[in-house]
Short mmCIF file of the C-alpha atoms (twelve columns), coordinates in Angstrom:
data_MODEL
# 
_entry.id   MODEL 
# 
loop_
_atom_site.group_PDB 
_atom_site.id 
_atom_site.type_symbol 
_atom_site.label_atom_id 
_atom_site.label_alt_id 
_atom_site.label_comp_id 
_atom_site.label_asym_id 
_atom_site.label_seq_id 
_atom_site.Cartn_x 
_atom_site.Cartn_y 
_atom_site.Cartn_z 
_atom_site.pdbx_PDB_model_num 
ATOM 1   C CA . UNK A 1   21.254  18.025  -26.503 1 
ATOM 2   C CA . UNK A 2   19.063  19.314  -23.540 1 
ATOM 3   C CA . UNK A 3   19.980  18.932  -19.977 1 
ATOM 4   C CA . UNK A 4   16.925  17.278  -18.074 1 
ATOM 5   C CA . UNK A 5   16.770  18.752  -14.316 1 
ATOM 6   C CA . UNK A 6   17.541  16.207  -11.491 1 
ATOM 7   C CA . UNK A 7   14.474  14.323  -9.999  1 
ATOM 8   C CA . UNK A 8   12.831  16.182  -7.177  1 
ATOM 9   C CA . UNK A 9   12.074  13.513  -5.282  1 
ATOM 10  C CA . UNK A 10  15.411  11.886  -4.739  1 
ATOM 11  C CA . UNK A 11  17.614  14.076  -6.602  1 
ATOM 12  C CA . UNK A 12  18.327  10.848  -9.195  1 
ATOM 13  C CA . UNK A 13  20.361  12.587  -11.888 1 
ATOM 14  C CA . UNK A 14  18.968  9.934   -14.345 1 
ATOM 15  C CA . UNK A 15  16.030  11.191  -15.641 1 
ATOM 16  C CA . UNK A 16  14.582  10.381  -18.585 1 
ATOM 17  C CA . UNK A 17  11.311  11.724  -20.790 1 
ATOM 18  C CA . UNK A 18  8.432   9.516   -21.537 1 
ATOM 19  C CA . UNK A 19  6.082   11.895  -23.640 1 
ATOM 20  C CA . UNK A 20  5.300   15.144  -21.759 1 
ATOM 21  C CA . UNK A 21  6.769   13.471  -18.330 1 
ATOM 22  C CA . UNK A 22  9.484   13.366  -17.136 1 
ATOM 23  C CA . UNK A 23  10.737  10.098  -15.137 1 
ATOM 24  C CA . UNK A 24  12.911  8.919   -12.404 1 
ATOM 25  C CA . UNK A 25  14.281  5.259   -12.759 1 
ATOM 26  C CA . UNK A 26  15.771  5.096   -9.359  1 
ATOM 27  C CA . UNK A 27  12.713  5.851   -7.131  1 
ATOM 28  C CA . UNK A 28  9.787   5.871   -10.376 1 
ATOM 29  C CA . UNK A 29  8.768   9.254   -9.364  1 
ATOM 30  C CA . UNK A 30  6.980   11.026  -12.435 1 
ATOM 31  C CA . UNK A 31  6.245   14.339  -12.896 1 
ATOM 32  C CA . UNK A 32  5.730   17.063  -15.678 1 
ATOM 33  C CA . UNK A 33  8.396   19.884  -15.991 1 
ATOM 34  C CA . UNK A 34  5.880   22.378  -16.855 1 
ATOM 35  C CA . UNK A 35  4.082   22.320  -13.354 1 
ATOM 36  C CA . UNK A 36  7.582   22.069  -11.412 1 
ATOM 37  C CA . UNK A 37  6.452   25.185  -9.464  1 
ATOM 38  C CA . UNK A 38  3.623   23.669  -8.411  1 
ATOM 39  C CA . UNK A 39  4.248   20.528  -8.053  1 
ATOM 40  C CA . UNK A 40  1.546   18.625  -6.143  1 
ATOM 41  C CA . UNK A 41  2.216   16.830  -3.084  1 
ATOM 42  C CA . UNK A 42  0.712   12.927  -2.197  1 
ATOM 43  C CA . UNK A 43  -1.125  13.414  0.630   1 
ATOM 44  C CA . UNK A 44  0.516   11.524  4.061   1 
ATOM 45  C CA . UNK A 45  -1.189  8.211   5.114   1 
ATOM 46  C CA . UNK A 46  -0.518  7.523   9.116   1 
ATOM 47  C CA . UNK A 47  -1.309  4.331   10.827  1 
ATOM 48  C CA . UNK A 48  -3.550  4.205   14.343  1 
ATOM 49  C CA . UNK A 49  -0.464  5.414   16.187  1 
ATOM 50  C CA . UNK A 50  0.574   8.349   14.045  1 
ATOM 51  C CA . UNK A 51  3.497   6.588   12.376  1 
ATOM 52  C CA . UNK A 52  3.613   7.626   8.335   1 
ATOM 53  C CA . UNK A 53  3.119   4.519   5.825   1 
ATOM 54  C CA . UNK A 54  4.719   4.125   2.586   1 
ATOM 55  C CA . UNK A 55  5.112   1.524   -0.261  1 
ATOM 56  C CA . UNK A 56  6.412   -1.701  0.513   1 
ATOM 57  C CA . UNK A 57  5.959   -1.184  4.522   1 
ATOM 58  C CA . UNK A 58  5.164   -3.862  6.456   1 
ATOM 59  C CA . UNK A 59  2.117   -3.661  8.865   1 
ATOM 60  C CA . UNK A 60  0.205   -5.530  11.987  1 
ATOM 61  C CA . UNK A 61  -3.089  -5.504  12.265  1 
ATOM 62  C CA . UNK A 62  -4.566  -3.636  15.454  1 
ATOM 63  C CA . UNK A 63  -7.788  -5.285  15.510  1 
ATOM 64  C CA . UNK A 64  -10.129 -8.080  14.443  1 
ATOM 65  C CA . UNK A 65  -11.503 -7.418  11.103  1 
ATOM 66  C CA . UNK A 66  -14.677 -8.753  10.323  1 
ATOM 67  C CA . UNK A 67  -14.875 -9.425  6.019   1 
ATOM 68  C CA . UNK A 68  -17.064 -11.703 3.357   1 
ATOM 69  C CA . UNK A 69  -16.349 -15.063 4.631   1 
ATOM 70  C CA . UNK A 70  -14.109 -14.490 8.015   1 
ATOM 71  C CA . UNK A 71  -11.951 -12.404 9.938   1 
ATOM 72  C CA . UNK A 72  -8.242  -11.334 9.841   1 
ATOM 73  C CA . UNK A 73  -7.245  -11.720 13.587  1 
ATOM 74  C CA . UNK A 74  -5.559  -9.314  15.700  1 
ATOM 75  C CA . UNK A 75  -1.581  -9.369  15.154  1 
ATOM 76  C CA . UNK A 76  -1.324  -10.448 11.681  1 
ATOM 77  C CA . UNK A 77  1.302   -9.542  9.803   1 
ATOM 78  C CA . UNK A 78  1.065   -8.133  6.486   1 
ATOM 79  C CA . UNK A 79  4.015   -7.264  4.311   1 
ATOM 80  C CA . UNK A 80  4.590   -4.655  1.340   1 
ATOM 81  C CA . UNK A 81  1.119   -2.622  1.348   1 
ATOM 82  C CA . UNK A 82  0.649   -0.812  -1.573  1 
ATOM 83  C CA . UNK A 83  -0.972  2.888   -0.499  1 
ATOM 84  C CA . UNK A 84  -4.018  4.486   -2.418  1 
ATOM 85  C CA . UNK A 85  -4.544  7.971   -1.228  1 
ATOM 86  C CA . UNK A 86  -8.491  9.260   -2.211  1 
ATOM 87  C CA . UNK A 87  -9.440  5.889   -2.550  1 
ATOM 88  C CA . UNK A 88  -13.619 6.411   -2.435  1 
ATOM 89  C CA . UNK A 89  -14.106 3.283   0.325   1 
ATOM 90  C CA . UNK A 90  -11.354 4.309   2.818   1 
ATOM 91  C CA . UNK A 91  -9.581  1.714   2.743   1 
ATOM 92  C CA . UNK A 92  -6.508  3.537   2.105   1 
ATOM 93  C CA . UNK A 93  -3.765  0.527   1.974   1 
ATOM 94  C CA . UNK A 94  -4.347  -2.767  -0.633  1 
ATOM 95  C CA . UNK A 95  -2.434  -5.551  0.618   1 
ATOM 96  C CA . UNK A 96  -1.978  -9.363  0.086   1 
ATOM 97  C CA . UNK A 97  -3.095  -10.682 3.695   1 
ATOM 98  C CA . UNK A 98  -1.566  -14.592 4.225   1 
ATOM 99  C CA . UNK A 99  -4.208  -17.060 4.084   1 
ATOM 100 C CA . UNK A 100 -6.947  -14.220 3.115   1 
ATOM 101 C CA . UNK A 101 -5.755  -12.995 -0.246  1 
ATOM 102 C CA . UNK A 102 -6.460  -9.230  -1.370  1 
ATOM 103 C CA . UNK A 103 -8.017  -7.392  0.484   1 
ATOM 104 C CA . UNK A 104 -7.664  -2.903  1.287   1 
ATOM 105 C CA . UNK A 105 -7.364  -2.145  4.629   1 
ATOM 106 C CA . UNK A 106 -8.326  1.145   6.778   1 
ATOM 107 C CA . UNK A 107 -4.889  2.586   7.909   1 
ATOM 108 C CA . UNK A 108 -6.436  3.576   11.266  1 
ATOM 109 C CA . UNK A 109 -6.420  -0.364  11.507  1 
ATOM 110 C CA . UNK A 110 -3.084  -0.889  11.318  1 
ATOM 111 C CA . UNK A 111 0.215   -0.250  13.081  1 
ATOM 112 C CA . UNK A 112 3.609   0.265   11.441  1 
ATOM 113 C CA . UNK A 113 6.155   -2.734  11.932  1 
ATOM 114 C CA . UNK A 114 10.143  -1.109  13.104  1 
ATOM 115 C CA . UNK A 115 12.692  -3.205  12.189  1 
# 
């Protein structure tokens, strides 16, 4: 039986292999084991006041946004973005925004909300 490292991300000893990947249950971090040296890092997404985003993070809008068919006001809230780093557009965060619908925001845009 082989002993599968630990993830890297989170240290999750339950790791488990999915064809030539490796996988963490616990955080759904995915990797190869042959590039483990050089293991590539996500690049960091920051909102318009230099707080760092991640999954799941709720957000306030910092300005009216102008779109097809309206505008998502100043101060709206939007909860569990979904980050896209390299996206082509920009618009680095896709979000469901209340009474909008789907829609990818710019994260310059936006402003982390601290609980």
């Amino acid at each position: 039986m082989t002993t599968l490292p630990p993830c890297p991300k989170c240290s999750s000893p339950y790791v488990y292999e999915d064809g030539p990947l490796l996988i963490c249950p616990e955080c759904a971090h995915e990797w190869n084991p042959e590039n483990a040296g050089g293991e590539e890092t996500a690049p960091v997404i920051k909102d318009a006041v230099g707080n760092i985003l991640a999954d799941g993070d709720s957000v306030t809008v910092m300005k009216d946004l102008k779109y097809r068919g309206g505008v998502v006001k100043l101060g709206t809230k939007v909860k569990s973005i979904r980050l896209v780093p390299g996206a082509s557009d920009g618009h680095d965060i896709d979000c469901k925004i209340p009474g909008v619908g789907q829609m990818g925001l710019k994260s310059e845009f936006v402003k982390k909300i601290t609980d």
